[in-house]
FINUZA-355546 format. One record per residue (C-alpha): x, z, y; residue number from 0. Coordinates in pm, whole numbers, plus 32768, in hexadecimal, padded with zeros to 4 digits. Layout:
REM residues N
X	Z	Y	NUM
...
This chain:
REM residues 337
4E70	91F6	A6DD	0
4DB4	91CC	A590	1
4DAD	9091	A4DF	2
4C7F	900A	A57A	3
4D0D	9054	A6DC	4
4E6E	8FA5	A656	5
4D9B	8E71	A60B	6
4CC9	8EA7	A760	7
4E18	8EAF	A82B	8
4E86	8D45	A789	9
4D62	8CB8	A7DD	10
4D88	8D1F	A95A	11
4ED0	8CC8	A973	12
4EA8	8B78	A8C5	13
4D26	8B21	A9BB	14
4DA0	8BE8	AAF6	15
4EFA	8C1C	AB0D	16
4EAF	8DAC	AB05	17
4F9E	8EAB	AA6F	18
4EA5	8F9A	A9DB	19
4F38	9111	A9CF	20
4DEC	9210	A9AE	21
4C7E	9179	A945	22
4B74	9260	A90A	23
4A4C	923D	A882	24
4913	922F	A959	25
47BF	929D	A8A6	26
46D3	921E	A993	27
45AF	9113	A974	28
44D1	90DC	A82A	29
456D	8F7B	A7C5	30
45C7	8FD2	A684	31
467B	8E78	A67A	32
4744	8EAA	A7A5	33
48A1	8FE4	A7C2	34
48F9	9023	A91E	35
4A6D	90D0	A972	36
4B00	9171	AABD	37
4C52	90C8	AAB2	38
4D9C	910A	AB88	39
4EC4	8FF6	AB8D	40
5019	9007	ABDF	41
4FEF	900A	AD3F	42
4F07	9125	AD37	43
4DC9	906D	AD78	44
4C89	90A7	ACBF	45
4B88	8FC5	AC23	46
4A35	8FB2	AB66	47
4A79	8EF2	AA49	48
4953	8E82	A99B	49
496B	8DD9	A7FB	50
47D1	8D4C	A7C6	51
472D	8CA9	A6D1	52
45EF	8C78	A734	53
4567	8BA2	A84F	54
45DD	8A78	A8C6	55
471E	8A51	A9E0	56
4600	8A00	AAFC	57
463C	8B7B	ABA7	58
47CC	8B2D	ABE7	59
4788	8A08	AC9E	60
4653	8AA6	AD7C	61
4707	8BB5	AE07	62
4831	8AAA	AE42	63
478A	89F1	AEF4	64
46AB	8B01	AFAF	65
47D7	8BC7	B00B	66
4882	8A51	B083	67
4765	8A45	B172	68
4797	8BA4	B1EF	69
4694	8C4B	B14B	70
46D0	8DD1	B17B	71
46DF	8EC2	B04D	72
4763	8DD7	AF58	73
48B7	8DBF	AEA9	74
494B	8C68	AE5C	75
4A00	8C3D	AD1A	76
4B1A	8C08	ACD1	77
4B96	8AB6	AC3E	78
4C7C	8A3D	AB53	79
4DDC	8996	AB8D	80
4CE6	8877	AB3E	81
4BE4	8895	AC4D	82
4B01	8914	AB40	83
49EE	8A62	AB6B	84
4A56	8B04	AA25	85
4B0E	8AAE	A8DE	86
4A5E	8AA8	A7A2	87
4ACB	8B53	A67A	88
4A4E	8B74	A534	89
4907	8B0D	A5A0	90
48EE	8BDB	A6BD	91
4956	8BA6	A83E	92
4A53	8C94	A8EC	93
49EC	8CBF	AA30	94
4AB0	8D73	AB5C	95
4A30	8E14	ACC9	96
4AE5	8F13	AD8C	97
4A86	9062	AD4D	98
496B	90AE	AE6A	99
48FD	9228	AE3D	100
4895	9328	AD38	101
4794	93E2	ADD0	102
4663	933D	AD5C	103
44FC	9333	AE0C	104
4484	93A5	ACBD	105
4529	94F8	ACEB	106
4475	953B	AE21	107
4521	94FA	AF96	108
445C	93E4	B01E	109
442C	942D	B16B	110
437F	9377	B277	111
4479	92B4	B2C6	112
44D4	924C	B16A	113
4371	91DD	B133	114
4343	90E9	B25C	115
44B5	9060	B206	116
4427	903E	B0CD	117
42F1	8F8E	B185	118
4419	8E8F	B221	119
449B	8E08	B0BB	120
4374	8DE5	B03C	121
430F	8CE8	B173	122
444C	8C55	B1B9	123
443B	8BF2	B020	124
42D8	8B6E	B040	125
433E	8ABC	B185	126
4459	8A02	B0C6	127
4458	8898	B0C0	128
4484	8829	AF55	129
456A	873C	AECE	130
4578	860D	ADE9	131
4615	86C9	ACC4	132
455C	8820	ACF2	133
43F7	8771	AD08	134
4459	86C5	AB9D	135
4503	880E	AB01	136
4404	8909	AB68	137
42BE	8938	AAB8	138
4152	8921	AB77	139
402A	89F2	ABA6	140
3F2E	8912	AAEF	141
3E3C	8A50	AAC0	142
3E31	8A3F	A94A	143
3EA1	8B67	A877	144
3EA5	8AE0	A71A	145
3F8F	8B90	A689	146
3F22	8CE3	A747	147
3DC4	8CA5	A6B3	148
3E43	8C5F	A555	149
3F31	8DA1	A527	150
3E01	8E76	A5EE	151
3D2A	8DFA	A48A	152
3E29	8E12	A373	153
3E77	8F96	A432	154
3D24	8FBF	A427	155
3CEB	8F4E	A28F	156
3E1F	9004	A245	157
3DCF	9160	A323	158
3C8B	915E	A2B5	159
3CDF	914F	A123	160
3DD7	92AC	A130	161
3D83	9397	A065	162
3DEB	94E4	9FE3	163
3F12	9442	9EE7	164
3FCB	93E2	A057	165
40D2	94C0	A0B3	166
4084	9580	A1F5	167
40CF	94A4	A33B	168
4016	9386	A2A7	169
3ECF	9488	A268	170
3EF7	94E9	A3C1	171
3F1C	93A7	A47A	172
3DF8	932D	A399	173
3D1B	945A	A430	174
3D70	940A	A582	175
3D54	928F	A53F	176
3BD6	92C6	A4A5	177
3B5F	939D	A5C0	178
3BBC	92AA	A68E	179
3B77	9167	A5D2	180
39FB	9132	A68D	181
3AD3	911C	A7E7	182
3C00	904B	A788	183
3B0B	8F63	A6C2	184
3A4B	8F3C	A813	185
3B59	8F08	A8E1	186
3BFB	8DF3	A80F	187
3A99	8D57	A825	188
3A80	8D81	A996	189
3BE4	8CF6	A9AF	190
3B8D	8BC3	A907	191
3A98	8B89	A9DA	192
3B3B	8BB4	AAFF	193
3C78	8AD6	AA8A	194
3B68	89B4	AA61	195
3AC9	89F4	ABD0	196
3C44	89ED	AC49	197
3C86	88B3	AB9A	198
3BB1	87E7	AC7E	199
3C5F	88A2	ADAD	200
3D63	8805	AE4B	201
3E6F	88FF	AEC1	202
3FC4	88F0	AF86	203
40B1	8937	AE9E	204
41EA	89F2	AF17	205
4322	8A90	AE7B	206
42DC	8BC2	ADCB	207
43AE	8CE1	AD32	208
42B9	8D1A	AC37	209
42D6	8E9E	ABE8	210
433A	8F42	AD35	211
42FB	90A2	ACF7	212
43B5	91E5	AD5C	213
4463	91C3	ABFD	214
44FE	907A	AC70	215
4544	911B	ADD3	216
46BA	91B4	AE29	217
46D8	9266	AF8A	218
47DB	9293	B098	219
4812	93E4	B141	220
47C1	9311	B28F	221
4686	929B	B230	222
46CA	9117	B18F	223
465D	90EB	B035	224
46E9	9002	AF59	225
45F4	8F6E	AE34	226
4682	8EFF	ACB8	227
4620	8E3B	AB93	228
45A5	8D02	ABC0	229
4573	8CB7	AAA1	230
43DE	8C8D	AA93	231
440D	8B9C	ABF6	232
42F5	8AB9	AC15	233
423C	89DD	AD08	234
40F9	8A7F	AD1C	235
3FD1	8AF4	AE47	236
4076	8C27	AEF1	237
3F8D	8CE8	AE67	238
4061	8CF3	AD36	239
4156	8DD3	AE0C	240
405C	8E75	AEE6	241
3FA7	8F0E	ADBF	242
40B2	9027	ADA5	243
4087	9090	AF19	244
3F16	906A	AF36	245
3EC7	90C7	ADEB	246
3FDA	9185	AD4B	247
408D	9161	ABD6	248
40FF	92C1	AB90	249
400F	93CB	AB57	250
411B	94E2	ABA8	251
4179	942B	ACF7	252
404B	93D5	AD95	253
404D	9332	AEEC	254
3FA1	93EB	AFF8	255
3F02	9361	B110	256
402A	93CB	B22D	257
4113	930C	B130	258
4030	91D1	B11E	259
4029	91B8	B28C	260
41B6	91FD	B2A5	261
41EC	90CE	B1CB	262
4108	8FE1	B26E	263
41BE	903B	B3CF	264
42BB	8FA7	B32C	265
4210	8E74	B2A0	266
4158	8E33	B389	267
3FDB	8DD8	B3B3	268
3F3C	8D5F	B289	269
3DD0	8D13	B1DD	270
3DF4	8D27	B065	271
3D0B	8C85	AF9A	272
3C5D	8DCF	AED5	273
3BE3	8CB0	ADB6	274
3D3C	8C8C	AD6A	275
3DD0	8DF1	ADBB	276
3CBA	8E13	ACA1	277
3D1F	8D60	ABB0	278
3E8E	8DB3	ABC1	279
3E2F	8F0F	ABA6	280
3D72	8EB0	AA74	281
3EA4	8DDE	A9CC	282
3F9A	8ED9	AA14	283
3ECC	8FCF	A97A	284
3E79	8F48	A873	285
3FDE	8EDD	A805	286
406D	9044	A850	287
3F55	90EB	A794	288
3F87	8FF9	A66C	289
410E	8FF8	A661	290
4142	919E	A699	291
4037	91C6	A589	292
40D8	90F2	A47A	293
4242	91A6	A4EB	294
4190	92E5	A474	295
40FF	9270	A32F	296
4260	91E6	A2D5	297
42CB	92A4	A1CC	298
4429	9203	A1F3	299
4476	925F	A35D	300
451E	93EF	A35E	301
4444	94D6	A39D	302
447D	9538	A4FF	303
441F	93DF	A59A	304
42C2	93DF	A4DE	305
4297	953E	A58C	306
42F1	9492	A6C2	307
420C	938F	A6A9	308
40E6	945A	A633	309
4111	94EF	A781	310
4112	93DC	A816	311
3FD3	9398	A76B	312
3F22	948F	A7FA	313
3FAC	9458	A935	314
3EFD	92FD	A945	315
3DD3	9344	A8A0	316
3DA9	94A9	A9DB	317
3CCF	947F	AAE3	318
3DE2	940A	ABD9	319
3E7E	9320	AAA4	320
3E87	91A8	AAA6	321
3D61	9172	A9BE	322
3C7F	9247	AAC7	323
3D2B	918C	ABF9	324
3CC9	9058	AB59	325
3B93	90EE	AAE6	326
3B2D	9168	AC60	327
3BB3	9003	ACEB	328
3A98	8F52	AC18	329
39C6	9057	AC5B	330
39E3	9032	ADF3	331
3992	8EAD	ADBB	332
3862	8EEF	AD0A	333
3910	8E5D	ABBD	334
38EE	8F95	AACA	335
3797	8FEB	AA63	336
């Protein structure tokens, strides 16, 4: 093992009791704060081993709890000789679940029965009764997006004064950025507006993964589905999960109608609120368009992930991307002029 993975295997011995033999790096997720590692012990068991440094400890304790109360799909983890949900070192917490799968929704393979099991976590989570402790450490939906709204301007100041002394990502995002600036500009002002209307709009609150989509899905060859990282939990309208069924997240995965209905066979009946399937939309894409664009006009990141998130980019900004989902949303409530 290399001298990171000596120091990784003291710290599991030391929080778990685990006799680390093999960990290899996992490169999934975009948390550039967070390393994930497949990890065998002694005993020949594997585990997902999880160092982050972002995000708060809230995401341990929901899936504790959900998979306490039986929820399906969701891995408890482990805890420490102490009773605790992960160690903390140098800053960041160590965090341990059994190894689930690592065939990924992602990579295709969702079949119909994977979708409505997918369907039954999602409503056994929202059907959850909360607790004391998870009701103070999670966040809430207040439908304000201040910080969203302030990095969607300073992109915009910044995208907008590129010029031809920029190396070549950061003309290219700026292009993109500019032909699109008259929509995203919109659709943070429509999103304001409907965060105020939502204000005054009492909702049931319930707890939410936060960013369930196919990325954050891992499948069984029998049809269950297990779904990972917590970490952006919150208490929130189930819209907030709903959006990425009934709208969709990933331009190059869209959901089609027969995979829609799958998923709500497994749900079960529902009447989402389309003001507030709106505006989630309308968050989310704002915050994706805003973060991918500044990964591409940073001149510090290696070259290969700004190409990557150019693409992604585009892939938002397309006519089946999350800015024209959110677009279309608005549009369908009479919101977009």
């Amino acid at each position: 093992m290399t001298t990171v993975d000596d120091r990784l295997a003291g710290w599991l011995r030391a929080d778990f009791g685990l006799v680390l033999v093999a960990a290899e790096p996992v490169p999934y997720g975009a948390d550039d704060a967070a390393r994930l590692w497949r990890a065998t012990t002694a005993d020949g068991a594997q585990w997902a081993v999880k160092l982050s440094g972002g995000g708060t400890p809230a995401g341990l304790l929901v899936t504790a709890h959900l998979a306490g109360q039986g929820v399906p799909g969701i891995a408890a983890p482990l805890t420490t000789g102490d009773g605790r949900l992960c160690g903390v070192h140098e800053g960041r917490r160590l965090s341990v679940v059994p190894w689930l799968s690592a065939d990924r929704a992602l990579a295709g393979g969702m079949s119909a029965a994977h979708w409505r099991a997918y369907g039954e976590v999602l409503a056994a989570t929202h059907g959850v009764a909360t607790t004391d402790e998870l009701t103070a450490l999670l966040s809430r939906e207040d439908h304000t997006h201040a910080a969203i709204g302030a990095a969607t301007r300073e992109t915009d100041r910044r995208l907008r004064a590129v010029d031809g002394s920029a190396d070549r990502w950061t003309r290219e995002v700026a292009a993109r950025w500019r032909a699109a600036a008259a929509d995203v500009s919109t659709l943070l002002d429509r999103v304001d507006r409907l965060g105020a209307e939502l204000r005054d709009r009492p909702a049931d609150l319930v707890v939410c993964h936060g960013d369930p989509h196919l990325g954050n899905l891992l499948l069984d060859p029998d049809g269950r589905v297990w779904l990972i990282d917590w970490d952006d939990a919150v208490l929130a309208p189930r819209e907030r999960d709903l959006m990425f069924v009934l709208g969709g997240v990933l331009a190059f995965a869209p959901v089609t109608p027969a995979q829609q209905a799958a998923f709500f066979a497994g749900y079960g009946p529902v009447d989402p609120d389309p003001v507030r399937l709106a505006y989630h939309l309308g968050v989310r894409a704002l915050d994706d368009i805003c973060s991918w664009a500044r990964d591409v006009a940073d001149a510090d990141r290696p070259e290969a992930e700004r190409v990557r998130a150019l693409e992604i980019v585009d892939g938002l900004l397309s006519p089946v991307g999350l800015v024209s989902l959110a677009r279309d949303a608005l549009r369908d409530l009479g919101r977009w002029d």
